[in-house]
C-alpha positions in Angstrom: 3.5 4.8 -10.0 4.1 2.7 -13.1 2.4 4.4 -16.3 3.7 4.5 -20.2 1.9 7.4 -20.3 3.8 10.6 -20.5 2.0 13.2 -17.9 3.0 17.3 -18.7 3.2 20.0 -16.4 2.3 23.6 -17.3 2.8 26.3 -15.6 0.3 29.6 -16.5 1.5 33.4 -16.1 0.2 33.5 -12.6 2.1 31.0 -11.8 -0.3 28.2 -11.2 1.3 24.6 -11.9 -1.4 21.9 -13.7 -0.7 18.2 -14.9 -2.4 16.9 -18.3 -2.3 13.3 -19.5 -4.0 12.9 -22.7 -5.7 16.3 -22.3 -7.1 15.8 -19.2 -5.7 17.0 -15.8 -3.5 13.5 -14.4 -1.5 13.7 -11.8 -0.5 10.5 -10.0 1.7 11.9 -7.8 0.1 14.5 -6.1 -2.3 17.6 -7.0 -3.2 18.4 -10.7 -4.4 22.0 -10.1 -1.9 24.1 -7.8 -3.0 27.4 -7.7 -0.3 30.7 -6.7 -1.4 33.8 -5.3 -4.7 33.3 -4.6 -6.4 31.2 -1.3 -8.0 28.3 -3.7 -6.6 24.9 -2.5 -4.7 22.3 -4.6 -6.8 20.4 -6.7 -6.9 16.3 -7.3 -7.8 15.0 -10.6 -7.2 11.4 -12.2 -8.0 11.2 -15.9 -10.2 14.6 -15.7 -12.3 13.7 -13.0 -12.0 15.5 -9.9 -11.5 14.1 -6.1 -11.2 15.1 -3.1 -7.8 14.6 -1.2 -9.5 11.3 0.0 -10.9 9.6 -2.5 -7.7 10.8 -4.5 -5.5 8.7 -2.4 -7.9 5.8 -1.9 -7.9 5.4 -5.9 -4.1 5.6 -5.9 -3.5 2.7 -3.3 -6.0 0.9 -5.5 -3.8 0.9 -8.7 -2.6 -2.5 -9.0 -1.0 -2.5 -13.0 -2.3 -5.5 -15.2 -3.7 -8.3 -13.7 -1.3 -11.7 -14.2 -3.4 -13.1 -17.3 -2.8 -10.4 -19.4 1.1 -9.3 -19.0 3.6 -11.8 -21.2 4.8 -13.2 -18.2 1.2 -14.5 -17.4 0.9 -16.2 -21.2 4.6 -17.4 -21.0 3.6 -19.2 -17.8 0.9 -21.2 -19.2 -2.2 -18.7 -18.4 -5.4 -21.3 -18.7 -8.1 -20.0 -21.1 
């Protein structure tokens, strides 16, 4: 996915892997939460909230970037008011 914003992974003692954007568990790509040694499952979170697998990918096929009127290349084009 297309995103200027810079998501970090962090990894805990245990060994369990999170994603933070902004200080909030992000993770486009797949789980946010990833838990070792234990039997919890992965996690999905977008901007802090939590989803299940399902909504998680139904959100994702949603992300469509900036609509046309409000890139440059939508003003540059002659974008009506």
């Amino acid at each position: 996915m297309e995103s200027n914003l810079e998501t970090k992974r962090l990894k805990s003692s245990d060994g369990t892997i999170a994603y933070y954007c902004l200080g909030k568990m992000h993770n486009w790509e797949g789980p946010a939460l990833i838990p070792q040694g234990n039997k919890r499952k992965a996690e999905y979170y977008l901007f802090g909230i939590k989803h299940t697998k399902i909504q998680w990918e139904e959100k994702k096929k949603d992300v469509h970037g900036q609509p046309w009127y409000k890139t440059s290349a939508g003003k540059a084009s002659g974008a009506r008011m």
